[in-house]
PDB file as gemmi writes it, atoms N, CA and C in Angstrom:
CRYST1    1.000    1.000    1.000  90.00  90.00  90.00 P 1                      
ATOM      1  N   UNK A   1       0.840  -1.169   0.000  1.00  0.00           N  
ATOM      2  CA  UNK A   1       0.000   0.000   0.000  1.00  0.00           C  
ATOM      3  C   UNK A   1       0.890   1.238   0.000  1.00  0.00           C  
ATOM      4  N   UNK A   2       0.307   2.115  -0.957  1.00  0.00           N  
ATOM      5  CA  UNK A   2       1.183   3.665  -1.198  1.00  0.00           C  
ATOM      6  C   UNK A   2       0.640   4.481  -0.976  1.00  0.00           C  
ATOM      7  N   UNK A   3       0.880   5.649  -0.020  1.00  0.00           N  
ATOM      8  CA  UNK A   3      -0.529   6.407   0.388  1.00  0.00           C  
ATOM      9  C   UNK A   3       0.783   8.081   0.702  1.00  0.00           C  
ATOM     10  N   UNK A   4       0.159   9.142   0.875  1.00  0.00           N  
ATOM     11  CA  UNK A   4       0.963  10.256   0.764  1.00  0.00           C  
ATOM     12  C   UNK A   4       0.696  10.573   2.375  1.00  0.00           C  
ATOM     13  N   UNK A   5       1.834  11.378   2.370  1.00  0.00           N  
ATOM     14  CA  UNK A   5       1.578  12.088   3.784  1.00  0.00           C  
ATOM     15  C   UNK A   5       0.496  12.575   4.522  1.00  0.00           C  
ATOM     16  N   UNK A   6       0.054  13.254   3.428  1.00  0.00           N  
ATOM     17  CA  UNK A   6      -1.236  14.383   3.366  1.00  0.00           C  
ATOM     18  C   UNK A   6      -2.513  12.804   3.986  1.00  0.00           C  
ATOM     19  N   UNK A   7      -2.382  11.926   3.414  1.00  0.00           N  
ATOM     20  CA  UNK A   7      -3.389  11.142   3.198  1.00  0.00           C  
ATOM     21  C   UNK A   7      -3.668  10.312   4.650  1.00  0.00           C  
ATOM     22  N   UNK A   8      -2.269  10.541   4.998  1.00  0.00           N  
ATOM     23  CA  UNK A   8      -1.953   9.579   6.356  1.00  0.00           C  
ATOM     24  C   UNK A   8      -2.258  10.941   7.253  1.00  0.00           C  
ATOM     25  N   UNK A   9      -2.437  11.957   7.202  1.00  0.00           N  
ATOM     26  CA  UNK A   9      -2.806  12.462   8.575  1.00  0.00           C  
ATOM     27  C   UNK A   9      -4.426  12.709   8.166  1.00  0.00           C  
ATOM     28  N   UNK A  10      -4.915  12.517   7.200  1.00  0.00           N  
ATOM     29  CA  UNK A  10      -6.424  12.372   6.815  1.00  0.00           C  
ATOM     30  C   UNK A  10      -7.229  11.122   7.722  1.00  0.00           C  
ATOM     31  N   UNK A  11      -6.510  10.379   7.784  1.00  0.00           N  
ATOM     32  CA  UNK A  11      -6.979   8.956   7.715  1.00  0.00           C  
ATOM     33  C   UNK A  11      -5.797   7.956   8.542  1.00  0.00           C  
ATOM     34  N   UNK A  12      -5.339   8.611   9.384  1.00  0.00           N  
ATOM     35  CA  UNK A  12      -4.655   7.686  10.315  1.00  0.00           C  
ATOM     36  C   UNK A  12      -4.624   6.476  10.840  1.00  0.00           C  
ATOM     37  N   UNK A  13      -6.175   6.491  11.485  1.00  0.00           N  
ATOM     38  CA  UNK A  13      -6.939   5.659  12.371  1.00  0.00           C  
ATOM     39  C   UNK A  13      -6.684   4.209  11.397  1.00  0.00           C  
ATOM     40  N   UNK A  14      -7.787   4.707   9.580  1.00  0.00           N  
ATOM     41  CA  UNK A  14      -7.847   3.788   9.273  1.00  0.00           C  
ATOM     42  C   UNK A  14      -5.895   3.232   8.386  1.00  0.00           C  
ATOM     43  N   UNK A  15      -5.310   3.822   8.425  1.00  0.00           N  
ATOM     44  CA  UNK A  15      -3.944   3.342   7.582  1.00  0.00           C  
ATOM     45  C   UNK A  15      -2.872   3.191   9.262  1.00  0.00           C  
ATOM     46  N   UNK A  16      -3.162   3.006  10.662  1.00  0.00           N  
ATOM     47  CA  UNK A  16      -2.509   1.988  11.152  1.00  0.00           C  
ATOM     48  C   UNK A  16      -3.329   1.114  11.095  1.00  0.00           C  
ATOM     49  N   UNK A  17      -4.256   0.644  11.286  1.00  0.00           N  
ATOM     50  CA  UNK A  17      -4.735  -0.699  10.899  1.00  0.00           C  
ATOM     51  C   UNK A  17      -4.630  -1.339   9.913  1.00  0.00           C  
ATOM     52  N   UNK A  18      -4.482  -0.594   8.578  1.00  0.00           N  
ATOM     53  CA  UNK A  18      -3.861  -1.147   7.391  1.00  0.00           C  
ATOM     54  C   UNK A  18      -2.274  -2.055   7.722  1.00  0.00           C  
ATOM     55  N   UNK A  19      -1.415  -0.694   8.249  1.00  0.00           N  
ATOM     56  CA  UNK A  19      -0.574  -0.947   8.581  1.00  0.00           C  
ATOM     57  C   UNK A  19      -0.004  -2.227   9.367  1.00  0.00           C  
ATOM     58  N   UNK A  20      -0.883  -2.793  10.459  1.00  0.00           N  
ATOM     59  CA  UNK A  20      -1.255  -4.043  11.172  1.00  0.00           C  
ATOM     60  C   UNK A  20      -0.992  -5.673   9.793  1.00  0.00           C  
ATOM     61  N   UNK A  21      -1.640  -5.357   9.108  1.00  0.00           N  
ATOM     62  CA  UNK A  21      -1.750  -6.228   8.383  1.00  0.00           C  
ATOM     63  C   UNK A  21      -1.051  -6.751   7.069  1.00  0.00           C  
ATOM     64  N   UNK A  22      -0.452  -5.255   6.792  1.00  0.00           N  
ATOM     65  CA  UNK A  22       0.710  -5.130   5.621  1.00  0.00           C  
ATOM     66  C   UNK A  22       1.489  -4.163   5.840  1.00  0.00           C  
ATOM     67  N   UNK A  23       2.513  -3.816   5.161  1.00  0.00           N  
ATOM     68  CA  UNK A  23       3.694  -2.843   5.290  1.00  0.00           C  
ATOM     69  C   UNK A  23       2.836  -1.469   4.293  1.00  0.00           C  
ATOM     70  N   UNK A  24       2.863  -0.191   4.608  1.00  0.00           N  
ATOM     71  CA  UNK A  24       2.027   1.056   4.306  1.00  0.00           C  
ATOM     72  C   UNK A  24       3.401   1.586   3.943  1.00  0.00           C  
ATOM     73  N   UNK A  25       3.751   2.078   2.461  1.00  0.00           N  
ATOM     74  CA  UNK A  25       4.934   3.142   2.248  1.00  0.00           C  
ATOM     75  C   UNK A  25       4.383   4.663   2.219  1.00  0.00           C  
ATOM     76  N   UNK A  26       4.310   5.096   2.752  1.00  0.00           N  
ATOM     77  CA  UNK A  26       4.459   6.821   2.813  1.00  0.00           C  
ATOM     78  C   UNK A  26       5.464   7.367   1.896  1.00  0.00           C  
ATOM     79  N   UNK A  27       4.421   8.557   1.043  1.00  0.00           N  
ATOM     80  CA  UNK A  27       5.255   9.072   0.183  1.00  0.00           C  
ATOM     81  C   UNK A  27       5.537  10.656   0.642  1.00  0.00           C  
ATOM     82  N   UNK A  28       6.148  11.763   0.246  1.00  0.00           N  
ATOM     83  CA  UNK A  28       6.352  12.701   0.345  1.00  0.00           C  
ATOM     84  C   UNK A  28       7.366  13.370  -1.019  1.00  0.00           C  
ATOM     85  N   UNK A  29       6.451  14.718  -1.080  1.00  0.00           N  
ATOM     86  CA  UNK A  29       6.294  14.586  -2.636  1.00  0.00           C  
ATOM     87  C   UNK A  29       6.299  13.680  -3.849  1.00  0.00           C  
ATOM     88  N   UNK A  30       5.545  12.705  -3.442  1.00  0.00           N  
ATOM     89  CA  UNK A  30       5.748  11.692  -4.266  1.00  0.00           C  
ATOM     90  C   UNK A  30       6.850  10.582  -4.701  1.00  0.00           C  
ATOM     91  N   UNK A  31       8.070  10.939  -3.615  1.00  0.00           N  
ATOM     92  CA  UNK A  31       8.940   9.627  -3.239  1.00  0.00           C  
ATOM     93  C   UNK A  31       8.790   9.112  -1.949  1.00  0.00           C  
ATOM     94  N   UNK A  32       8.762   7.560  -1.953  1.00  0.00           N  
ATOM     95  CA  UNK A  32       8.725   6.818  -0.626  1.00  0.00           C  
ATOM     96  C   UNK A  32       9.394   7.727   0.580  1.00  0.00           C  
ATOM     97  N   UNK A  33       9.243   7.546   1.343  1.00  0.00           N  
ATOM     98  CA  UNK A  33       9.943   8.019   2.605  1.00  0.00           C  
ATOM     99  C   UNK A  33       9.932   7.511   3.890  1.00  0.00           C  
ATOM    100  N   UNK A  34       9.117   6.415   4.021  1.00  0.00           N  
ATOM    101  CA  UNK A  34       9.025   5.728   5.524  1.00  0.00           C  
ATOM    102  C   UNK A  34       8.211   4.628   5.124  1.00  0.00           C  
ATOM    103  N   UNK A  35       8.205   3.810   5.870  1.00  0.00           N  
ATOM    104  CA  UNK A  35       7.331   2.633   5.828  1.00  0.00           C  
ATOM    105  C   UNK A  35       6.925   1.942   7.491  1.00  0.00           C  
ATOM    106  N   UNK A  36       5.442   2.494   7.630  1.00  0.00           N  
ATOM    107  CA  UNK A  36       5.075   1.890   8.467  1.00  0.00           C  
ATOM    108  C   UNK A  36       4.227   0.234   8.643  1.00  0.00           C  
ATOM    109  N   UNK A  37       5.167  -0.432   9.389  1.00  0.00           N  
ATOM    110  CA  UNK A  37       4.450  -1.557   9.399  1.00  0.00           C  
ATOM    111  C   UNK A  37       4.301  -1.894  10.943  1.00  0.00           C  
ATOM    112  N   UNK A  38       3.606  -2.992  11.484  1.00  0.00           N  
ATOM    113  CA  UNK A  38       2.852  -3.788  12.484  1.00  0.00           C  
ATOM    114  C   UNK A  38       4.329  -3.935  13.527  1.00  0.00           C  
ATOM    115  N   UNK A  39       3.822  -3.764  14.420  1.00  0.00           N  
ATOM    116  CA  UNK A  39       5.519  -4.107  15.995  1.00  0.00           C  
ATOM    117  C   UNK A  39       5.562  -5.065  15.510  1.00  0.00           C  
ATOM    118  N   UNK A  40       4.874  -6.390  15.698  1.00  0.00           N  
ATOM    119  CA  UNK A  40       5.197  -7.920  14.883  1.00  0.00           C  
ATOM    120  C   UNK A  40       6.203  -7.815  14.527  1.00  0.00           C  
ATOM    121  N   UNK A  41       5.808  -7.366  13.079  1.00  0.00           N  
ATOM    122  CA  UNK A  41       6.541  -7.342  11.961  1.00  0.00           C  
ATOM    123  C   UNK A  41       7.755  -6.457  12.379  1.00  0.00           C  
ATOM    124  N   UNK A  42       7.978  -5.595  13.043  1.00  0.00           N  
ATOM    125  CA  UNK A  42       9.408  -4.705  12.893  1.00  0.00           C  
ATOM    126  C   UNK A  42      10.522  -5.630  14.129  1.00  0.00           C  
ATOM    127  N   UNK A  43       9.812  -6.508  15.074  1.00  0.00           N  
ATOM    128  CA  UNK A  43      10.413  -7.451  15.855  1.00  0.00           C  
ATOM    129  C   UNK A  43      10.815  -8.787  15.019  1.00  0.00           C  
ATOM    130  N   UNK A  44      10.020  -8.779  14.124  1.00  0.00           N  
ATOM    131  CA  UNK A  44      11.095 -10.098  13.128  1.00  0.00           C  
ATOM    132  C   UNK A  44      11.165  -9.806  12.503  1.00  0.00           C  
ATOM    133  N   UNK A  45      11.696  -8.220  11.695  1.00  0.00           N  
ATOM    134  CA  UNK A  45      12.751  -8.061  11.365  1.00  0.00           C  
ATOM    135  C   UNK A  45      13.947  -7.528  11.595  1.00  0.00           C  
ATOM    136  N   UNK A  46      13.797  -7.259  13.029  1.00  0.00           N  
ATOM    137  CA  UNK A  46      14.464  -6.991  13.999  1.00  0.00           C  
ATOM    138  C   UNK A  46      15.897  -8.390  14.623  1.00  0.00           C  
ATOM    139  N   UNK A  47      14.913  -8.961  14.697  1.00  0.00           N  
ATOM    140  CA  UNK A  47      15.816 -10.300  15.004  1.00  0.00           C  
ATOM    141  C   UNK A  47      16.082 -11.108  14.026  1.00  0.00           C  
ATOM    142  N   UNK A  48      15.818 -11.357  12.736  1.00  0.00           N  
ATOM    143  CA  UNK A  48      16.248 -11.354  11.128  1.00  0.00           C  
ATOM    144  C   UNK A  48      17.891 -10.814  11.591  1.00  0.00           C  
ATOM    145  N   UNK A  49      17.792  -9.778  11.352  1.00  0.00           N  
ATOM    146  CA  UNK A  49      18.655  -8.814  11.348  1.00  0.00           C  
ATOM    147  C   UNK A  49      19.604  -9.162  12.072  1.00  0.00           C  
ATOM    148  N   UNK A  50      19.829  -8.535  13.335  1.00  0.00           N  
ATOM    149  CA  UNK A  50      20.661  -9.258  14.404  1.00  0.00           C  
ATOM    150  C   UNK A  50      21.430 -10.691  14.544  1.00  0.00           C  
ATOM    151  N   UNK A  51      20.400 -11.621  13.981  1.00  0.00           N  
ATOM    152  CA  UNK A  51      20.893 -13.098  13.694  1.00  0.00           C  
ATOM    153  C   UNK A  51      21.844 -13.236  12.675  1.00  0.00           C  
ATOM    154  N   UNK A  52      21.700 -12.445  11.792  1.00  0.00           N  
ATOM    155  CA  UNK A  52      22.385 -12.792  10.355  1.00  0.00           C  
ATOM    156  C   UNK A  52      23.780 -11.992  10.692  1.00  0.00           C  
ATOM    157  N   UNK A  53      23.335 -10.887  11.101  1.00  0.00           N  
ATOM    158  CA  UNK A  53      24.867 -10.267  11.698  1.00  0.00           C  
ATOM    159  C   UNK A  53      25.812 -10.928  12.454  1.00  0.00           C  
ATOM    160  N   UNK A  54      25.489 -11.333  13.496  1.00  0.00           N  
ATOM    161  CA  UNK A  54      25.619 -12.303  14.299  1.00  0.00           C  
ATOM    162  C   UNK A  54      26.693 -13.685  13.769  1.00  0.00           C  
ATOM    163  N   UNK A  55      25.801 -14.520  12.662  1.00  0.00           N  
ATOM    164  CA  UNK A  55      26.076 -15.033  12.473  1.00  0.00           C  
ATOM    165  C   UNK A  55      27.173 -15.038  11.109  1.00  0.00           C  
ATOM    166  N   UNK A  56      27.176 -13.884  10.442  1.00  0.00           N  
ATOM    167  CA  UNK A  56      28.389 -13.068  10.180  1.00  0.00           C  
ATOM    168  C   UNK A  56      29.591 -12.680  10.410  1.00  0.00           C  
ATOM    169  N   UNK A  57      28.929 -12.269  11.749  1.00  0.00           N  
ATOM    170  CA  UNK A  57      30.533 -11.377  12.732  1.00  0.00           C  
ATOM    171  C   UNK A  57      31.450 -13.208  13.031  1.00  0.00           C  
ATOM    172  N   UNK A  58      30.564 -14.663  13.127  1.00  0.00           N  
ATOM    173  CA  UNK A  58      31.160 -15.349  14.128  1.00  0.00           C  
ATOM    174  C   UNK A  58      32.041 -16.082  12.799  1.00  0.00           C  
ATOM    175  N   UNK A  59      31.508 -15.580  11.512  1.00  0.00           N  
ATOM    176  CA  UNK A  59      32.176 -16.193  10.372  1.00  0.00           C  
ATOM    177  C   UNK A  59      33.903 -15.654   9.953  1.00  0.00           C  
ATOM    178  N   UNK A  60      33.556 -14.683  10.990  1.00  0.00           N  
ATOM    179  CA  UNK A  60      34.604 -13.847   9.929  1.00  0.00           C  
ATOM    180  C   UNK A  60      35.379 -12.603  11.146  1.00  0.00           C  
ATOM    181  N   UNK A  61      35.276 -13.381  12.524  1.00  0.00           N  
ATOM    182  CA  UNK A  61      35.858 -12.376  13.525  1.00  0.00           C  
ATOM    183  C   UNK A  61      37.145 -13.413  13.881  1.00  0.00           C  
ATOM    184  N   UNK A  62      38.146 -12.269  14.133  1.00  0.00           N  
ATOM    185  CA  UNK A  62      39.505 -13.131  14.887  1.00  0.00           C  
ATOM    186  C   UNK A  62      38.970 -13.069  16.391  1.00  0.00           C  
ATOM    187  N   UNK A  63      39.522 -14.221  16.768  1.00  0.00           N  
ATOM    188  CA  UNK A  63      39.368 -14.355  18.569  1.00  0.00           C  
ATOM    189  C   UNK A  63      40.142 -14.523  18.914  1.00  0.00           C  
ATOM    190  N   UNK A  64      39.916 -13.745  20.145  1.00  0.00           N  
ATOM    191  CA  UNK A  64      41.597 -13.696  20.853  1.00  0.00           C  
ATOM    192  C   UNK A  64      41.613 -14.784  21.771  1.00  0.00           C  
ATOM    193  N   UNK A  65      42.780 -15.419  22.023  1.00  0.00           N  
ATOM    194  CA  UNK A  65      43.167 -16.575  22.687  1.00  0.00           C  
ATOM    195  C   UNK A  65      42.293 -16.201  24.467  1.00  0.00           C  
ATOM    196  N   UNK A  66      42.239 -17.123  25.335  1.00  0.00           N  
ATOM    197  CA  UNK A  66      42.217 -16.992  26.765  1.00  0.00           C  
ATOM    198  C   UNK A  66      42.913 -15.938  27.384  1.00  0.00           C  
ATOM    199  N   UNK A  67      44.497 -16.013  27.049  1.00  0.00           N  
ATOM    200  CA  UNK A  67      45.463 -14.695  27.312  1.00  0.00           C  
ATOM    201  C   UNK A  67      45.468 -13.686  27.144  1.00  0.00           C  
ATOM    202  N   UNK A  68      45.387 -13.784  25.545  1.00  0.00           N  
ATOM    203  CA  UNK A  68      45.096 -12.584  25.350  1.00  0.00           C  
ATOM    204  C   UNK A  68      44.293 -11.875  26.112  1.00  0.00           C  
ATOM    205  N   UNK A  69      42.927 -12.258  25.970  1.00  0.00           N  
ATOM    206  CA  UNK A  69      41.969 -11.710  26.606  1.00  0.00           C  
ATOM    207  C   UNK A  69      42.254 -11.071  28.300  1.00  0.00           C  
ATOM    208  N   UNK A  70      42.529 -11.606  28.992  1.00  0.00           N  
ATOM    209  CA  UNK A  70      43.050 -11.472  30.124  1.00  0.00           C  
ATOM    210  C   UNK A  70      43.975 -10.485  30.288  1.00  0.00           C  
ATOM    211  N   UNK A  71      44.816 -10.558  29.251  1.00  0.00           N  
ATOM    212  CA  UNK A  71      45.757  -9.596  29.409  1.00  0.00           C  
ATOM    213  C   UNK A  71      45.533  -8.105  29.413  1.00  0.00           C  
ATOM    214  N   UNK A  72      44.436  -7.976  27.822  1.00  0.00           N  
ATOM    215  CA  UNK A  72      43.452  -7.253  27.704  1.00  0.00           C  
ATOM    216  C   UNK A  72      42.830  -6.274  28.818  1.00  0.00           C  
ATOM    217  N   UNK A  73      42.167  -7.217  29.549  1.00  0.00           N  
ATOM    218  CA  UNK A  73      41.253  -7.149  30.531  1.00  0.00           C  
ATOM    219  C   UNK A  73      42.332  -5.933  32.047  1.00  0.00           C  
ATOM    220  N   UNK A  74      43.088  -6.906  32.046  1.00  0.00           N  
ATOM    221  CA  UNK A  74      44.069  -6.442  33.267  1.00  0.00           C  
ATOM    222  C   UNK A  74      44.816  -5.446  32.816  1.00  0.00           C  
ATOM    223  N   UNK A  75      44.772  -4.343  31.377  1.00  0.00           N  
ATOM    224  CA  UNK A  75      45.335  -3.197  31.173  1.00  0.00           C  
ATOM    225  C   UNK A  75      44.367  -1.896  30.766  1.00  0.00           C  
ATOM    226  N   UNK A  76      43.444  -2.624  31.327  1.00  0.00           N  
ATOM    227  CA  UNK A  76      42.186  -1.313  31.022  1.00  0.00           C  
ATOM    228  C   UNK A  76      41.461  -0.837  32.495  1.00  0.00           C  
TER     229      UNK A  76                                                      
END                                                                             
């Protein structure tokens, strides 16, 4: 659903409830500019997100030994 600024303070009430059920893009002057969708929905893609990073960073991070770490630890 594509609806304008102007349109969303017309009709609020009914475009978060839209919103509930599908992702609503807001335009301003006639380019996208926000997209409101459902908490649900912004919590999984919230944790989407996070996971994939996550499971990113563990692909491709150096780890520092036990010592290191410690050593680390005991100069800060």
């Amino acid at each position: 659903m594509h609806i304008s600024a102007t349109e969303l303070n017309k009709r609020s009430g009914a475009i978060l409830e839209a919103a509930i059920r599908e992702p609503v893009i807001i335009e301003r002057s006639g380019n996208p500019s926000v997209v409101m969708i459902s908490y649900q929905h912004y919590l999984e893609l919230e944790d989407a997100f996070w996971g994939t990073l996550a499971e990113t960073l563990e692909k491709t991070a150096e780890w520092e030994s036990p010592e290191e770490s410690l050593n680390f630890l005991k100069q800060s």
